[in-house]
C-alpha positions in Angstrom: 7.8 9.6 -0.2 7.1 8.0 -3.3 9.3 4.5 -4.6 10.2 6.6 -7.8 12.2 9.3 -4.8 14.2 6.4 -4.2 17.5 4.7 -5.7 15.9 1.3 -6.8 16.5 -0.5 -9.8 14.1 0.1 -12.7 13.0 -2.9 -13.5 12.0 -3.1 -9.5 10.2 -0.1 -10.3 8.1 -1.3 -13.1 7.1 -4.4 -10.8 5.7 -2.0 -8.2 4.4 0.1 -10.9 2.0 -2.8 -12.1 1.1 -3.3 -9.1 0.1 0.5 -8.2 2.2 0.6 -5.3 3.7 4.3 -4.9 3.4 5.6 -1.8 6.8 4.1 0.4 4.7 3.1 4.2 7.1 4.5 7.3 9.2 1.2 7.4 10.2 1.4 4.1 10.7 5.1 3.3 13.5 4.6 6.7 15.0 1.5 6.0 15.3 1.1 2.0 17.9 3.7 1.6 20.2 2.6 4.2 20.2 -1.2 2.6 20.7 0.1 -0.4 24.1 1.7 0.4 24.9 -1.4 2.2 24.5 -1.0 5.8 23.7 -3.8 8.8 20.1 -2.9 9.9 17.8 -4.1 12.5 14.3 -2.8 12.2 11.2 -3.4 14.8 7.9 -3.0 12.9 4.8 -5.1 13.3 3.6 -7.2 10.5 1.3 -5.2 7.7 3.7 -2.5 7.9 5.6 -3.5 4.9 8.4 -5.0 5.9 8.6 -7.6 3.9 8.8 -4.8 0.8 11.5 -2.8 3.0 14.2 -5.8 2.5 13.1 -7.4 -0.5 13.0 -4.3 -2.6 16.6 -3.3 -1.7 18.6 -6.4 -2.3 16.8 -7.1 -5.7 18.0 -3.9 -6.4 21.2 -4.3 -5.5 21.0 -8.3 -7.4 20.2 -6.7 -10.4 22.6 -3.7 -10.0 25.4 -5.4 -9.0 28.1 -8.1 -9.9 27.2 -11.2 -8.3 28.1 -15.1 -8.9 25.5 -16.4 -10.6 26.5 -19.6 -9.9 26.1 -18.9 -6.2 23.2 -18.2 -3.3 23.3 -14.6 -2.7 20.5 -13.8 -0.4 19.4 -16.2 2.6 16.1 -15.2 3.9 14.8 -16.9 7.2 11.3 -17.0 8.1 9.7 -18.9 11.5 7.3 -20.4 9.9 6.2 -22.0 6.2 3.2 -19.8 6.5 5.3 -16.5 6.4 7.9 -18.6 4.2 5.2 -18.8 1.4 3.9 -15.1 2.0 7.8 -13.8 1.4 8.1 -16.2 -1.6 4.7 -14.4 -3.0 6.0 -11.2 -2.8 9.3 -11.8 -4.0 7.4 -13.3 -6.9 5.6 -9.7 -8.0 8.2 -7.3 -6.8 10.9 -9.8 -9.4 8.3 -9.6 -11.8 11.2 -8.0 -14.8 14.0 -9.8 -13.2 13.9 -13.2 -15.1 17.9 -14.0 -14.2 17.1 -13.4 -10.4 15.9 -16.9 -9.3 14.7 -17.9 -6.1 13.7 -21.2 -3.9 11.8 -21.3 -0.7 12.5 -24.1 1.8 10.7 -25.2 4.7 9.6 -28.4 6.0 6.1 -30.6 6.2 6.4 -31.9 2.6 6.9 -34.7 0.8 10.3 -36.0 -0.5 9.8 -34.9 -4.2 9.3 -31.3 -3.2 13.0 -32.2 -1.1 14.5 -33.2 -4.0 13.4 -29.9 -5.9 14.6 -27.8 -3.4 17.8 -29.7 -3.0 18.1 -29.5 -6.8 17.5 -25.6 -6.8 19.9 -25.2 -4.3 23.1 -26.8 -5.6 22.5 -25.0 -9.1 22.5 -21.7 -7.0 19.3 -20.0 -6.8 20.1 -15.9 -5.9 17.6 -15.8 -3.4 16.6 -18.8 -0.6 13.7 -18.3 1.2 13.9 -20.7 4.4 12.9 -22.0 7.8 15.9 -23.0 10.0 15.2 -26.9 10.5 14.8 -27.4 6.8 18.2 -25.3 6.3 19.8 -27.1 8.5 18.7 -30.9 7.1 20.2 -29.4 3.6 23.4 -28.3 5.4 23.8 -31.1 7.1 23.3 -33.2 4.3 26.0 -30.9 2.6 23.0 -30.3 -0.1 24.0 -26.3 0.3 26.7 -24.0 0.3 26.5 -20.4 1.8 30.2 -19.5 1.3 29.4 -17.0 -1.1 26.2 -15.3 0.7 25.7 -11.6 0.3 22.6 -10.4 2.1 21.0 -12.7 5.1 18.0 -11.5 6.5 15.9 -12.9 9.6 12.0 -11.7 9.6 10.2 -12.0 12.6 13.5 -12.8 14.8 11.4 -12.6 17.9 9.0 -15.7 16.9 12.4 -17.1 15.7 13.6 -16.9 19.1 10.0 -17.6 21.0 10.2 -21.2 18.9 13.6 -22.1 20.0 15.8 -21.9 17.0 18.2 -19.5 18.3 21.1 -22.2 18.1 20.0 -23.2 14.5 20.5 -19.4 13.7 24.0 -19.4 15.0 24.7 -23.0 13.1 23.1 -21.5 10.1 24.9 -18.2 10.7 28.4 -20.3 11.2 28.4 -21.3 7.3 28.0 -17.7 6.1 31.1 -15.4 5.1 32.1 -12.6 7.9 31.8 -10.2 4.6 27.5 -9.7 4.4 25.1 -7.2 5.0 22.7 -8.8 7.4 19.0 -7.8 8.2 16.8 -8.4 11.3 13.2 -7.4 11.5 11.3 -7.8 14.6 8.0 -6.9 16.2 9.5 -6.5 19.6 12.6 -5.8 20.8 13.2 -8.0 24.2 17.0 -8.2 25.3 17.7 -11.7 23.8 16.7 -9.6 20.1 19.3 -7.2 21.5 21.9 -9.9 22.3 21.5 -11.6 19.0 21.7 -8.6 17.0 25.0 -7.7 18.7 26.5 -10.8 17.7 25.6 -10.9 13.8 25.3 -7.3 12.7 28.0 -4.8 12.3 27.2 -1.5 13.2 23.2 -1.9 12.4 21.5 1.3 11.3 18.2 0.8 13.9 14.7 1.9 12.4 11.7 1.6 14.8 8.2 2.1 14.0 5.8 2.6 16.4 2.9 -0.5 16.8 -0.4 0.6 15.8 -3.6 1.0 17.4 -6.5 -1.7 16.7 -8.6 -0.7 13.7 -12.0 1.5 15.3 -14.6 -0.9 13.6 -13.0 -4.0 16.5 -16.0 -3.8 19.1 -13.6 -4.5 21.9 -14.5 -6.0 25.6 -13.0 -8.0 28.2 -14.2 -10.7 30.9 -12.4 -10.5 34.4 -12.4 -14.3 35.9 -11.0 -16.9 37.3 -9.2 -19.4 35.1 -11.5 -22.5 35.6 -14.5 -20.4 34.5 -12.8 -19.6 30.9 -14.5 -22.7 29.3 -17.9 -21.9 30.7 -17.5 -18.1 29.4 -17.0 -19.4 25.7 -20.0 -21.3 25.9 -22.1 -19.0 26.8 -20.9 -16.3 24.1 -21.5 -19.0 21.7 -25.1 -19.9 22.8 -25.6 -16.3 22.6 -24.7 -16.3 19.0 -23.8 -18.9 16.8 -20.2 -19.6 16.3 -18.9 -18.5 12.7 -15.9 -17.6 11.9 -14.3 -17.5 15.3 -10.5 -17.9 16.3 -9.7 -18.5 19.4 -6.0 -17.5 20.7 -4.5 -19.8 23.7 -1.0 -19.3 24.6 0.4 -22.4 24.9 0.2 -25.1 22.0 -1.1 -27.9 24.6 -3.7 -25.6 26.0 -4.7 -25.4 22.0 -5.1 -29.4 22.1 -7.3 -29.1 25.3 -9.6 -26.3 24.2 -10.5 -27.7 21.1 -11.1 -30.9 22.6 -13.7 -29.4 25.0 -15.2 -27.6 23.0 -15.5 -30.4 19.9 -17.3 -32.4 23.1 -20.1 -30.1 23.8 -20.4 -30.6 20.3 -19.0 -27.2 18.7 -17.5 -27.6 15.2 -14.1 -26.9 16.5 -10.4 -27.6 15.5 -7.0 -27.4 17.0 -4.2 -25.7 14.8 -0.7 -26.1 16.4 3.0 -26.8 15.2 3.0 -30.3 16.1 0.0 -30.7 13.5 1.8 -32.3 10.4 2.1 -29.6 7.3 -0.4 -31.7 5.3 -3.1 -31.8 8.4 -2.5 -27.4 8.8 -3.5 -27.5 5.5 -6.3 -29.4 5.7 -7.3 -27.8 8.9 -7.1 -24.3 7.5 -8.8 -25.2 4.3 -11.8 -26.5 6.3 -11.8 -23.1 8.2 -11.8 -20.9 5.2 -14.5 -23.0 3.5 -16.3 -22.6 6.4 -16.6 -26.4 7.1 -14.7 -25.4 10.5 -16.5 -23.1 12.4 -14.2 -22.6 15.5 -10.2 -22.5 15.1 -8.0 -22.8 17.9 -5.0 -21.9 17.8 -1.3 -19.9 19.4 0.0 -17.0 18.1 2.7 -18.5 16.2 0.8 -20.3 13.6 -2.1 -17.7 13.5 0.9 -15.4 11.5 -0.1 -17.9 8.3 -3.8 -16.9 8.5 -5.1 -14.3 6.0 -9.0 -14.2 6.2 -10.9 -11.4 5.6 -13.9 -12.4 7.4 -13.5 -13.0 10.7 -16.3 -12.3 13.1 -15.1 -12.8 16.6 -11.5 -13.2 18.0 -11.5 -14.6 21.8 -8.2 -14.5 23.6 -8.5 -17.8 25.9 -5.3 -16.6 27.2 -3.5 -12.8 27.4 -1.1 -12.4 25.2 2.3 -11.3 26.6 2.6 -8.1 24.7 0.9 -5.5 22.6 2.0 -6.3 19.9 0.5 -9.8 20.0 -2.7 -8.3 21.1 -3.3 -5.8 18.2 -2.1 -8.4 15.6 -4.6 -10.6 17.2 -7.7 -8.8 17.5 -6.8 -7.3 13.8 -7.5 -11.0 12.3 -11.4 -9.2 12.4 -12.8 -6.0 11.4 -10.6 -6.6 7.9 -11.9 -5.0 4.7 -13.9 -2.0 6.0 -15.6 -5.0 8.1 -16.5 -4.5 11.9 -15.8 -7.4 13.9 -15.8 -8.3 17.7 -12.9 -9.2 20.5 -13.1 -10.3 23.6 -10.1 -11.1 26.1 -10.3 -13.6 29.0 -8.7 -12.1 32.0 -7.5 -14.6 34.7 -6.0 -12.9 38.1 -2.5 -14.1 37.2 -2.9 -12.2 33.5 -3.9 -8.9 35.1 -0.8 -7.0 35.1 -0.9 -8.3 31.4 -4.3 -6.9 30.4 -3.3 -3.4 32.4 -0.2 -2.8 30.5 -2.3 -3.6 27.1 -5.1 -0.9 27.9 -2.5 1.6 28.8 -0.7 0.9 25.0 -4.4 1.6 23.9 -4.7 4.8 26.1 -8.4 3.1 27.2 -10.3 1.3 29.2 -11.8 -2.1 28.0 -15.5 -2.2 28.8 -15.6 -5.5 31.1 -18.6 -7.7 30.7 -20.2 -9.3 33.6 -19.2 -13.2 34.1 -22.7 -15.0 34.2 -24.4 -15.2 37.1 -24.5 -18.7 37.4 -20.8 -19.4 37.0 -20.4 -18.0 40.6 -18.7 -14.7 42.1 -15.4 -13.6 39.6 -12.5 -11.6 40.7 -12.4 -8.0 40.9 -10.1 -6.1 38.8 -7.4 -5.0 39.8 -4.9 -4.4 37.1 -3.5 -0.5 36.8 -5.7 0.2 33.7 -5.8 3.2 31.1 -7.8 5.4 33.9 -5.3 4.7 36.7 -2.1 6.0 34.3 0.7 7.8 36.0 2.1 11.3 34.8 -1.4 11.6 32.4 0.5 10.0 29.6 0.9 6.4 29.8 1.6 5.8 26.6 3.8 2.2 27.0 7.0 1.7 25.5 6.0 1.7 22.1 5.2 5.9 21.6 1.8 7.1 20.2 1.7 7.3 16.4 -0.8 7.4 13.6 -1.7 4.3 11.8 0.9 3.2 9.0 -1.0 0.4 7.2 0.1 -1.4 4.2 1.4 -0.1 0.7 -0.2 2.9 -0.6 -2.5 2.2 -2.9 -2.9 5.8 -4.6 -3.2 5.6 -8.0 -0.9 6.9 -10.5 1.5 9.7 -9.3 2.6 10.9 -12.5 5.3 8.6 -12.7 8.0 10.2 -15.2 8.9 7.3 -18.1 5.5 5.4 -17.9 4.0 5.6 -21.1 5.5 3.0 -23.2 8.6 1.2 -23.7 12.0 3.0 -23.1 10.1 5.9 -21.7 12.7 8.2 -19.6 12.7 8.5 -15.9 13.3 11.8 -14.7 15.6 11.3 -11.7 18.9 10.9 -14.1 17.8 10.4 -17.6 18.3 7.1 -17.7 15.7 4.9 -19.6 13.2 2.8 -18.1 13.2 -0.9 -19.4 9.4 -1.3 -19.2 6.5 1.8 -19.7 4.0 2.0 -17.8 2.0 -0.2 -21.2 3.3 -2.6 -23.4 5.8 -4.1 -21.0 5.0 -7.9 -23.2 3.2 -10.4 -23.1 2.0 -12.7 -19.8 -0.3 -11.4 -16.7 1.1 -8.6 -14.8 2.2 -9.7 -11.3 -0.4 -10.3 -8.5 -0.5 -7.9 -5.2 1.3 -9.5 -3.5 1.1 -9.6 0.6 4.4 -7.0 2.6 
């Protein structure tokens, strides 16, 4: 299904237009029609889905449509972290390209008090759409610097690392100074029964939309190392006297285990830093600049924060630590092997992380080839974990389902669009004229790709 197929605004239309996005990816093609007649929805959809696109696109639609205060905040939009806070605000940026009366704020903590006074500037004038984390919401509320009486649309992206970070209470508090009358939004990667609770308690009869997680991309050389958990440290070593670290991120699960590995590693005198959320905003930055530049070689760091990190050139990914789910594990590994690239993963399997590791190459429908712990690190554990070759019923496919990959937006090319050649041209679904052609839609650049 194309965006033109679908009810959105025009101006909307001429945004995604310039930015030769046609093609609507699975998330989208199920969930925009739904929000734009107004329903509750809770959708579970990995990130690079475009799901970011699949709310955004709807509610400017409806903004611009619509009779709203403009005098008011009409949209609340939370994220987990600043990192995804300023990936939202970026796309919100290209996709209200031709909607200079929709204005917008985002709101999240680790700055400096001038950049508070601008946001609590933008917020008591009104801006239609706030883009937020919940602590810095909540300092504005409770410094009565806000007022969401008048909210239309609240959304909550990524309500499972929401959750995962502790800020379910904030949500409620935040939730507590909204009107009963809104349509309300959750997107999640994974739908564990606290997601389920929470959604009971602030939607109203949610339309559900669920896209299957997608298998790692073929070029990630994926292999694993069965061991025991004080021989982790020793494994990373050797991998990186094998090849020189560039490039590498390395996932731990906890944020203190982040601290220690980058530690250890900084004293046997690898260029190595730590990135975790007690890290002031300013020192993240700094930290993820270096890595970027390549003045980092090594970053360490938990899954939360890796959601900021957008780096095309990743060579290795090590997983220190299991990640919980498959979903964590494909977004993971998928930081490498971006841009046609191939790239290389390996996973550190303690005994206790097993089970974990099983139920991962049973979602893959695979085995993992297992590499041989070095000889002189001493005898390693056998393997025991019910693996892709051991699946009951020959199916096995997890609790996600077996689909195709969905990637990002379609990037086409030009679908004929009806009404793109020139200002005013007509739009074939209902006659109505387009505000902006295809050319000559004025002066200024035309609006970045952004991320979805």
């Amino acid at each position: 299904m194309t965006f033109e197929e679908l009810d959105l605004n025009y101006d909307v239309l001429d945004a995604l237009d310039d930015m030769n996005f046609t093609e609507c990816t699975p998330i989208q093609e199920q969930a925009i029609p739904p929000l734009l007649e107004g329903r509750d929805l809770i959708g579970v959809a990995q990130t690079g889905t475009g799901k970011t696109a699949a709310y955004l696109l709807p509610v400017l639609s409806q903004l611009r449509d619509g009779s709203f205060p403009r005098d008011a905040i009409n949209c609340v939009i939370m994220a987990p972290t600043r990192e995804l806070a300023q990936q939202i605000d970026q796309a919100m940026e290209g996709f209200s390209y031709y909607l200079g009366d929709i204005s917008s704020v985002s709101v999240y903590g680790g700055n400096d008090g001038i950049r508070y006074e601008q946001e609590k500037r933008a917020l008591q004038l009104g801006a239609d759409v706030v883009i937020a984390t919940p602590g810095r919401l909540i300092s504005h509320l409770s410094l009565g610097n806000v007022d969401l009486s008048r909210v239309s649309f609240f959304i909550l992206d990524e309500a499972d690392r929401m959750l995962d970070m502790g800020f379910s209470e904030d949500i409620m508090q935040i939730v507590s100074f909204l009107p009963k009358q809104r349509q309300t939004i959750m997107f999640s990667a994974t739908m564990p029964d606290k997601i389920v609770e929470l959604a009971k308690t602030i939607l109203t009869d949610p339309v559900e939309v669920k896209i299957a997680l997608n298998k790692p991309a073929e070029g990630i050389h994926q292999s694993a190392f069965i061991c025991y958990e004080a021989q982790k440290l020793r494994i990373v070593e050797h991998l990186f006297q094998q090849r020189k670290p560039e490039r590498v991120i390395v996932f731990v699960g906890k944020k203190v285990h982040t601290k220690d590995v980058a530690i250890a590693l900084k004293r046997k005198g690898y260029n190595a830093e730590a990135m975790h959320s007690d890290l002031l905003q300013e020192q993240r930055d700094d930290v993820m600049y270096r890595f970027k530049t390549g003045q980092v070689d090594i970053l360490v760091a938990t899954d939360i924060v890796a959601r900021g990190i957008d780096i095309d050139d990743i060579q290795l990914v090590i997983n220190y630590d299991v990640p919980h789910d498959e979903e964590d594990y494909v977004h993971r590994i998928g930081r490498t092997a971006r841009a046609g690239k191939d790239g290389r993963a390996i996973t550190l399997v303690s005994e206790k992380d097993q089970p974990l590791f099983a139920a991962i190459e049973r979602f893959l429908e695979k085995d993992v080839p297992k590499e041989p712990v070095p000889a002189e690190l001493g005898e390693a554990p056998a393997y025991t974990g019910r693996g892709a070759s051991s699946r009951t019923g020959g199916k096995g496919r997890g609790r996600h389902g077996r689909h195709g990959n969905h990637g990002r937006h379609g990037k086409n090319g030009n679908h004929g669009n009806n009404g793109n050649n020139g200002n005013g041209g007509t739009d074939g679904k209902s006659g109505k004229k387009r505000r902006h052609g295809k050319h000559g839609k004025g002066n200024g650049p035309k609006p970045e790709n952004s991320a979805s």
